[in-house]
N, CA, C and O atoms as a MOPAC input file, in Angstrom:
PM7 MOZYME 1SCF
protein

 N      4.17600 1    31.45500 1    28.62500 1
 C      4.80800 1    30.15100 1    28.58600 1
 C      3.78700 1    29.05300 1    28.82800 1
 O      3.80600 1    28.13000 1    28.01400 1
 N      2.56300 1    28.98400 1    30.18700 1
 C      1.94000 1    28.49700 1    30.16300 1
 C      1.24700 1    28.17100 1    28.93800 1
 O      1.27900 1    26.99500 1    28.57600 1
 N      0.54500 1    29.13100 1    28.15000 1
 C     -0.31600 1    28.39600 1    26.86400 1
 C      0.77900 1    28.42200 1    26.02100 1
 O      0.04100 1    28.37700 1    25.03700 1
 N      1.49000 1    28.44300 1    25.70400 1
 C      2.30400 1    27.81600 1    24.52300 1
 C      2.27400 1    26.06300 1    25.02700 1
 O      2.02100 1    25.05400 1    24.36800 1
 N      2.68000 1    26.26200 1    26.58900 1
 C      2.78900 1    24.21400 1    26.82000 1
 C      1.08900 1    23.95400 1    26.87800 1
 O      0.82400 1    22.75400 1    26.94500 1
 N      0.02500 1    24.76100 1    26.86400 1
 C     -1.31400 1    23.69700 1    26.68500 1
 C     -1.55100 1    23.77800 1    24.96800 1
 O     -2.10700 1    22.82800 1    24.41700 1
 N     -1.16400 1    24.79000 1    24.28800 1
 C     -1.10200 1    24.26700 1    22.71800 1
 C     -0.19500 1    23.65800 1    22.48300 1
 O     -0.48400 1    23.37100 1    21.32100 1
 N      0.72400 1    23.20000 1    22.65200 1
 C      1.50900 1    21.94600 1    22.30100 1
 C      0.96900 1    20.70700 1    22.98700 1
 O      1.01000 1    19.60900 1    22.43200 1
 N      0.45600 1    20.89200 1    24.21400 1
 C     -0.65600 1    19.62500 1    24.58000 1
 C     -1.31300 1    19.17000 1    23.63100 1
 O     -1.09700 1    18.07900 1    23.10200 1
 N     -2.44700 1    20.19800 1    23.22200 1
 C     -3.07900 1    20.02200 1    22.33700 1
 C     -2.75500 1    19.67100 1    20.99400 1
 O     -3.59400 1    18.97600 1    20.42100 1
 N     -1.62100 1    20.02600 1    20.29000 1
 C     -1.34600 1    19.42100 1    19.46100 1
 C     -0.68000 1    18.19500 1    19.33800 1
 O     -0.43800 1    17.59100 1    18.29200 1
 N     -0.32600 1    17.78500 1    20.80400 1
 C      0.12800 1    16.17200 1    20.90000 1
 C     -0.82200 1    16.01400 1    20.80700 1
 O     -0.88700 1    15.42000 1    19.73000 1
 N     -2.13900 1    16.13900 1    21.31100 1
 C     -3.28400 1    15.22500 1    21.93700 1
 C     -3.74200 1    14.66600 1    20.34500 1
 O     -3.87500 1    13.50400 1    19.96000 1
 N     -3.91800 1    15.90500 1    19.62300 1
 C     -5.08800 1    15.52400 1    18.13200 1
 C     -3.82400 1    14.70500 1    17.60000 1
 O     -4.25300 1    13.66500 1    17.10200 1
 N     -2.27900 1    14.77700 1    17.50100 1
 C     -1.88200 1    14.24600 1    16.58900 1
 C     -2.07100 1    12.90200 1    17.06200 1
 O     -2.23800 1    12.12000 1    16.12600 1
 N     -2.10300 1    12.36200 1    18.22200 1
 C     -2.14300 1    10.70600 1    18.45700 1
 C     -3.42700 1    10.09400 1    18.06300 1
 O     -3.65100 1     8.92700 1    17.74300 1
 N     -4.44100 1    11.37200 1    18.16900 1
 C     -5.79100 1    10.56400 1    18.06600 1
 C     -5.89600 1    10.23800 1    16.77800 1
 O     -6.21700 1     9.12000 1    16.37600 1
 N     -5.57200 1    11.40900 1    15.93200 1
 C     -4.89500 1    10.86200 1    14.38700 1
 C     -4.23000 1     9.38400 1    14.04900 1
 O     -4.29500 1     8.45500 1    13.24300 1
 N     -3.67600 1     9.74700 1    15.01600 1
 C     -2.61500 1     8.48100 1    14.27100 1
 C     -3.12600 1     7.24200 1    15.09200 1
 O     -2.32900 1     6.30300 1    15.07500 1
 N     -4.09200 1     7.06800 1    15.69000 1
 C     -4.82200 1     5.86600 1    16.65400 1
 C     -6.05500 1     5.83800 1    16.00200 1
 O     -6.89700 1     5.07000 1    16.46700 1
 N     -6.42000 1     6.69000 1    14.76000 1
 C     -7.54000 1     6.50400 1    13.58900 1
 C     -6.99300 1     5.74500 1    12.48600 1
 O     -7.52700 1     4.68700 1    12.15400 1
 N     -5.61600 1     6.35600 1    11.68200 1
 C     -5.35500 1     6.26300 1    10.69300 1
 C     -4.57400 1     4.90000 1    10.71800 1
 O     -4.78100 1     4.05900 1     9.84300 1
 N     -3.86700 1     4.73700 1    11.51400 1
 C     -3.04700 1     3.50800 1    11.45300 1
 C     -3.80200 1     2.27000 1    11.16700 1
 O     -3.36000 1     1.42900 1    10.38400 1
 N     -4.97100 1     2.13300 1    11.80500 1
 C     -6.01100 1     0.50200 1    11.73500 1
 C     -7.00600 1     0.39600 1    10.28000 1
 O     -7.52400 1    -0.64700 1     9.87900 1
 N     -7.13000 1     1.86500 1     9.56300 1
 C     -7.85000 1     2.24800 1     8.72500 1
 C     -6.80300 1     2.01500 1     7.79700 1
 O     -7.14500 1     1.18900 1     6.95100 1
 N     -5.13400 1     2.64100 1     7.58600 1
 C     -4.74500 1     2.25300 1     6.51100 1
 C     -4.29400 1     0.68600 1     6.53300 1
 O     -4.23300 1    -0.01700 1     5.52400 1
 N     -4.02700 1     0.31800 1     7.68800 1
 C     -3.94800 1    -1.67500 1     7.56400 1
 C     -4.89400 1    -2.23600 1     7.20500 1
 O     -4.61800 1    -3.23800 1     6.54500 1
 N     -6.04400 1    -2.02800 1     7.35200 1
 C     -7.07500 1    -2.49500 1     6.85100 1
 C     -7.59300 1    -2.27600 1     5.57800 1
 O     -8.52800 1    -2.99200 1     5.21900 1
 N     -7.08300 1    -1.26000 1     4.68900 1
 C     -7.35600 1    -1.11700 1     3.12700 1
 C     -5.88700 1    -2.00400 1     2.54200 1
 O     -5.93700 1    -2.89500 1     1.69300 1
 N     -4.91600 1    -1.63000 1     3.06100 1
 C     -3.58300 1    -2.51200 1     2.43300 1
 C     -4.26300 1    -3.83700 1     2.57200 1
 O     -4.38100 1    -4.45500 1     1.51500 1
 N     -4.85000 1    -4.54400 1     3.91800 1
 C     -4.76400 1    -5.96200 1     3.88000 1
 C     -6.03200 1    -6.16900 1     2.64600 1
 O     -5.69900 1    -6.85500 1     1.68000 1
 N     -7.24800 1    -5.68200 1     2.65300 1
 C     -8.27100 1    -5.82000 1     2.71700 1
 C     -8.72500 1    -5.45100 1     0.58200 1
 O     -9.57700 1    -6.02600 1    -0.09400 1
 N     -7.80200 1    -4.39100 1     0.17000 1
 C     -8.79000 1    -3.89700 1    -0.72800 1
 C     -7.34100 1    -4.12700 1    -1.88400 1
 O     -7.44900 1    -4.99900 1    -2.74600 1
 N     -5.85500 1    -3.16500 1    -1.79400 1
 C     -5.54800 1    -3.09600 1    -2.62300 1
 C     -3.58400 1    -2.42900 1    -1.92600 1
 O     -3.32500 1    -1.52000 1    -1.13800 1
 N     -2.98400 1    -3.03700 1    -2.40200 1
 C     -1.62800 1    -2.54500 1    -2.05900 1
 C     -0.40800 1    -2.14700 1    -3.06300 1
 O     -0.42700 1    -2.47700 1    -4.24900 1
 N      0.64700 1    -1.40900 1    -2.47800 1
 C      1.18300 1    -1.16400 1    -4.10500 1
 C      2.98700 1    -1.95300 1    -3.99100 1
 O      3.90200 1    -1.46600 1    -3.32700 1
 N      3.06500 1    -3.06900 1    -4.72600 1
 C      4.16400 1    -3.64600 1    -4.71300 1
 C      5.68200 1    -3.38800 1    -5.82000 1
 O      5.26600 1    -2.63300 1    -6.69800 1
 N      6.60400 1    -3.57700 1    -5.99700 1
 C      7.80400 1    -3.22100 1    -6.53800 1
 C      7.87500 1    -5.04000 1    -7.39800 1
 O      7.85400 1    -6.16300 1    -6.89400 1
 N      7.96100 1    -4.56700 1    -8.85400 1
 C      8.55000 1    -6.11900 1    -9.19600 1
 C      9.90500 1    -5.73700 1    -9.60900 1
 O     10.13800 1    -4.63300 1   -10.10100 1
 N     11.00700 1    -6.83700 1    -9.37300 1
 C     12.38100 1    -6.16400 1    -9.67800 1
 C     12.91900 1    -8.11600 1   -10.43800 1
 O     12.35200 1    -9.10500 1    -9.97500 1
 N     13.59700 1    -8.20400 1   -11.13300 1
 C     14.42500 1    -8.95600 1   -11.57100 1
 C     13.86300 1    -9.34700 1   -13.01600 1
 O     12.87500 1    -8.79500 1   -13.50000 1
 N     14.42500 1   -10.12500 1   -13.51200 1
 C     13.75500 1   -10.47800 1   -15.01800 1
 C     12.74400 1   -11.58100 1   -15.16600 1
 O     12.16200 1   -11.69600 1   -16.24400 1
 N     12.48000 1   -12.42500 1   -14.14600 1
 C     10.99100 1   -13.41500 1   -13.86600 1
 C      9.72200 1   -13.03200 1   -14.73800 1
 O      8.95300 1   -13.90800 1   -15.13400 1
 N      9.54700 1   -11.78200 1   -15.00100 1
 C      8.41500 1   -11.69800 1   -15.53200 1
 C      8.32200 1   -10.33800 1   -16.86900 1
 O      7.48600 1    -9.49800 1   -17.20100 1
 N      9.53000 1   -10.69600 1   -17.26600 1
 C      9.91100 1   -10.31500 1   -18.58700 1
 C      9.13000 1   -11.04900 1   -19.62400 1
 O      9.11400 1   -12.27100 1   -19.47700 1
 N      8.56200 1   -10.62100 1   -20.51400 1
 C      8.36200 1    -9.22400 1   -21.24700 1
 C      7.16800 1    -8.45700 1   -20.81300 1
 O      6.89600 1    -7.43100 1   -21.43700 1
 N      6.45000 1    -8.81700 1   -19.85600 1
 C      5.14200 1    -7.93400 1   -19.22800 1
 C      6.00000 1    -7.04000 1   -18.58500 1
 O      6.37500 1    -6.03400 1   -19.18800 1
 N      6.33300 1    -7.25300 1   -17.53200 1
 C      7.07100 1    -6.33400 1   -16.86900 1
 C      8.46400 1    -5.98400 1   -16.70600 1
 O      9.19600 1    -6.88200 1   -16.28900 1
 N      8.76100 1    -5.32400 1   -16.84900 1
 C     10.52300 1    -4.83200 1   -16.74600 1
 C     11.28700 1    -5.47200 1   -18.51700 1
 O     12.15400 1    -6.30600 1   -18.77800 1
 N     10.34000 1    -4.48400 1   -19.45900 1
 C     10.69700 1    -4.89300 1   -20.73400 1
 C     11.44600 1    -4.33700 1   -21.23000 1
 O     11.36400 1    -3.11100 1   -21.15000 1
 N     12.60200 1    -4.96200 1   -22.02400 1
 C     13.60600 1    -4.33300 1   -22.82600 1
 C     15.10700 1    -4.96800 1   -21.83000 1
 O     16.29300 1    -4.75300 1   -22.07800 1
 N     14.51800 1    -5.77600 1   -20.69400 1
 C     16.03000 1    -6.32800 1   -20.00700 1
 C     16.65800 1    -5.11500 1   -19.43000 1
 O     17.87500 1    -5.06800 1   -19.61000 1
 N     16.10500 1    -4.06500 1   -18.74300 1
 C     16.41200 1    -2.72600 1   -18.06200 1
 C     16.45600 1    -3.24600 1   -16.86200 1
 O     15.89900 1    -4.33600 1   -16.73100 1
 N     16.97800 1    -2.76000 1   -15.91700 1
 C     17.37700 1    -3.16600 1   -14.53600 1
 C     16.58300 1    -2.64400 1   -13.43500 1
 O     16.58500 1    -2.99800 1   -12.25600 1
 N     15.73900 1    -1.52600 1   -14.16200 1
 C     14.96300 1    -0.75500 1   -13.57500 1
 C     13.42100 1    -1.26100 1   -12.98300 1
 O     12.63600 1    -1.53500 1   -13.89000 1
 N     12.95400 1    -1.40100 1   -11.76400 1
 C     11.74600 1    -2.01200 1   -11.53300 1
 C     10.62200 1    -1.31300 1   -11.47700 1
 O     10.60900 1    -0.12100 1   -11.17200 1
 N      9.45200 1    -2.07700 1   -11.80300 1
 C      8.12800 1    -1.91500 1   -12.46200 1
 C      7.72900 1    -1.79100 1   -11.02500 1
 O      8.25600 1    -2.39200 1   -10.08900 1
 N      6.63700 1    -0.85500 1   -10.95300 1
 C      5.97600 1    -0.74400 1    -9.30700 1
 C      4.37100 1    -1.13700 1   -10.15800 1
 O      3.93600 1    -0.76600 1   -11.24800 1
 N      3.78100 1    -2.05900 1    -9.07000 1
 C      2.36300 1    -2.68300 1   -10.12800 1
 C      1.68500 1    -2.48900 1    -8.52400 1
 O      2.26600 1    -2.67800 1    -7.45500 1
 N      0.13700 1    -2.00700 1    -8.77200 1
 C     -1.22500 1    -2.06300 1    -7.73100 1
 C     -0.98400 1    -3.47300 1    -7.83300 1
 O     -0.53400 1    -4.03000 1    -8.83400 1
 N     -1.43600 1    -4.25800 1    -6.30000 1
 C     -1.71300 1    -5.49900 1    -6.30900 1
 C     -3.89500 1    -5.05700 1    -5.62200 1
 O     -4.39800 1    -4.31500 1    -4.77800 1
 N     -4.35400 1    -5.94400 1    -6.52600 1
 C     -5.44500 1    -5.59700 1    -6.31600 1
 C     -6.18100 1    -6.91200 1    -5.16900 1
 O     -6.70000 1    -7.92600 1    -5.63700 1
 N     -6.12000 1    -6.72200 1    -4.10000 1
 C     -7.02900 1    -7.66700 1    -3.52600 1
 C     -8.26400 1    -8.23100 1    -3.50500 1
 O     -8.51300 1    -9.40700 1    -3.23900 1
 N     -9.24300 1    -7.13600 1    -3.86900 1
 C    -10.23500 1    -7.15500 1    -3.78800 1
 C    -11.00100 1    -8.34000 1    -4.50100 1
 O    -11.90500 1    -9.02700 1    -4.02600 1
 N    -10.30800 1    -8.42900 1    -6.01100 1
 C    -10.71600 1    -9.25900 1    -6.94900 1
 C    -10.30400 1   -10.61000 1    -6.68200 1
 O    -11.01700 1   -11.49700 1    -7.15100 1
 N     -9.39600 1   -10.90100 1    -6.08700 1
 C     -9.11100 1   -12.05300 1    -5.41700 1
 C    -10.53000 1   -12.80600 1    -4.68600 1
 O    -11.23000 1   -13.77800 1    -4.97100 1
 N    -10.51500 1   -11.77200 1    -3.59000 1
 C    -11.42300 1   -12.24400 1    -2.74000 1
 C    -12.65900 1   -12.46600 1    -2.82100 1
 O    -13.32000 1   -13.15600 1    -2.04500 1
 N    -13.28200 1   -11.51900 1    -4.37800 1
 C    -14.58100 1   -11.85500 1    -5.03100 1
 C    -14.36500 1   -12.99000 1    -6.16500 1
 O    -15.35600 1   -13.25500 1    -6.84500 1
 N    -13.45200 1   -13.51800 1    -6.36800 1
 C    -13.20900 1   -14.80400 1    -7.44300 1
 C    -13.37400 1   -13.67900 1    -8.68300 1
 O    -14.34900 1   -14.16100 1    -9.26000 1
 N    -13.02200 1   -12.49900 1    -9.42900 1
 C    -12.89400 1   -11.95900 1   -10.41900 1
 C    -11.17500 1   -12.42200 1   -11.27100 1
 O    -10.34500 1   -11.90200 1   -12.01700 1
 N    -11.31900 1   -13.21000 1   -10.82900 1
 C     -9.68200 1   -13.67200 1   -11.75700 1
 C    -10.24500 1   -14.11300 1   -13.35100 1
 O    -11.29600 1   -14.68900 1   -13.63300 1
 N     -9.29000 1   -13.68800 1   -14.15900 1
 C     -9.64200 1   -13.73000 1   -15.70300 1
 C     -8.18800 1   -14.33500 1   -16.21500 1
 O     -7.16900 1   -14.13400 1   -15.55400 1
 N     -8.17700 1   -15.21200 1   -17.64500 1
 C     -7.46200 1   -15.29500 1   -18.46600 1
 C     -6.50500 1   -14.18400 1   -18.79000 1
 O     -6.96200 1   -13.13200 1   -19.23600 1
 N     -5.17100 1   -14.33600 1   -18.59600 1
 C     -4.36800 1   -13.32000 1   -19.13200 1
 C     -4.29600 1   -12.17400 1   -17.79900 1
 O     -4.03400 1   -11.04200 1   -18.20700 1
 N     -4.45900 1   -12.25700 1   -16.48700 1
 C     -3.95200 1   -11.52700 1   -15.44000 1
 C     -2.83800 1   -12.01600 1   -14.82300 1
 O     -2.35700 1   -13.08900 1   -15.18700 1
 N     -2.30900 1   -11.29800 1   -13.83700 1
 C     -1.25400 1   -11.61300 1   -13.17700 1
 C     -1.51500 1   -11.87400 1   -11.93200 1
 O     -2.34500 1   -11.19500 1   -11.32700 1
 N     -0.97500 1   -12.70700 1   -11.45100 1
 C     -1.69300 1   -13.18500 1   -10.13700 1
 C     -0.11300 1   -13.39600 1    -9.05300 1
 O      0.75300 1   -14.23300 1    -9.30700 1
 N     -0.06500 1   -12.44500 1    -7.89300 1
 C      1.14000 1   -12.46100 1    -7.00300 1
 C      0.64300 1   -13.57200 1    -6.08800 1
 O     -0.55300 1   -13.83000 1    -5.94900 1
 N      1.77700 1   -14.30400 1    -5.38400 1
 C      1.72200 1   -15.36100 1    -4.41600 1
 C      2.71700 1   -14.62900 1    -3.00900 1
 O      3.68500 1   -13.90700 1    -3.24800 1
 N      2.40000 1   -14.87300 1    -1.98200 1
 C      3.16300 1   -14.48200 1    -1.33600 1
 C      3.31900 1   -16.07300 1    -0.47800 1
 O      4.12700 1   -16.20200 1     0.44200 1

């Protein structure tokens, strides 16, 4: 009984340290590099959600290019 409760220690222990790695690492690529957003209504018909389907378009929002001034003619550009 004893080592069954120090391997379940242990597997609390690594899973927090996990998740006290991963949590600041994945906020920091969402804020920082690239995130993945849902477009839903007809606003941006006929690029997206074509044919008047009700169904929504899931699009990469790319940050990165933002933040290096890579914006071009003919992209889509989200505002929040």
């Amino acid at each position: 009984m004893a080592q069954a409760q120090g391997l379940g220690k242990r597997y609390l222990k690594a899973f927090f340290k996990g998740f006290f790695v991963a949590v600041p690492v994945t906020v920091t690529f969402l804020d920082r590099v690239a995130c993945v957003a849902r477009v839903e209504g007809a606003s941006m018909q006929p690029s997206l959600n074509p044919g008047g389907r009700q169904a929504s378009d899931v699009v990469l929002l790319n940050h990165w290019s933002i933040r290096n001034y890579d914006v071009q003619r003919g992209d889509i550009v989200s505002l929040v």
